[in-house]
N, C-alpha and C positions, 0 to 999 in steps of 0.2 A: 488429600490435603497435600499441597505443594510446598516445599518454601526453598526461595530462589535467594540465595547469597552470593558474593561476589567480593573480589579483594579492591576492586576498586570502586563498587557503591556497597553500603550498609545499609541496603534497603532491604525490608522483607518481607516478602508477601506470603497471604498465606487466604487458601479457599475455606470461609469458612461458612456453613450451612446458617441461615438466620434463625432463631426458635422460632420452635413450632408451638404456636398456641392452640387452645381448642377455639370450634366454634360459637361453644357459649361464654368460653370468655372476651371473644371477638365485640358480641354482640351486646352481651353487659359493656365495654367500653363506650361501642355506639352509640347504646342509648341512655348513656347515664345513668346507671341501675340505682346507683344509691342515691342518687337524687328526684329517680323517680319516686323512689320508694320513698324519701319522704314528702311528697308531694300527694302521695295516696294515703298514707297514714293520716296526713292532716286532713282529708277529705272523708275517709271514717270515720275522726275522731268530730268532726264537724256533722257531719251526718246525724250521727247519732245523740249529739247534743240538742241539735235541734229539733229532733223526732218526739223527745220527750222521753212519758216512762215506757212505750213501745215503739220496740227498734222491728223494723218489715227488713230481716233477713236477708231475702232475694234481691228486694232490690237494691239494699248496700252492696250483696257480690256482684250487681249491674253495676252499680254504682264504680264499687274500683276496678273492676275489670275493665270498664269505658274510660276509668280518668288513666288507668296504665296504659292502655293502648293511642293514647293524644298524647298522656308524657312522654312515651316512647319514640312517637314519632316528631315530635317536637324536636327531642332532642335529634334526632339522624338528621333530620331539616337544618337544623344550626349546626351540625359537623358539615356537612355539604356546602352551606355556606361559608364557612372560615377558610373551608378548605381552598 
């Protein structure tokens, strides 16, 4: 870390490293985690209402695991584009 003063500017600079974030919290922002996540909770909760009084297991965990992996990518496609 540097810092460069002077009597005739009062500017001061100084190196300073950016934070380090992790990769999964990179990628939670990416993709909108908590909005995917409720975007799958209601797809569950939908699932299962409509199934009736027997819920088929497997394919609810197809179910959100396919609607996570479209939210997900939904979302990196709309940061790409704003950006």
């Amino acid at each position: 870390m540097s810092i460069v003063s002077s009597s005739t500017n009062n500017a001061v600079s100084r190196d300073v490293a950016p934070p380090r974030r992790g990769w999964f919290r990179i990628y939670a922002d990416l993709t909108k985690a908590r909005l995917s996540a409720l975007v799958v909770l209601s797809t569950a909760v939908g699932f299962i209402v409509a199934g009736g009084s027997i819920v088929d297991w497997p394919r609810l965990v197809l179910t959100a695991l396919g609607t996570t992996l479209a939210a997900a990518s939904a979302s990196m496609i709309n940061q790409l584009m704003e950006r």
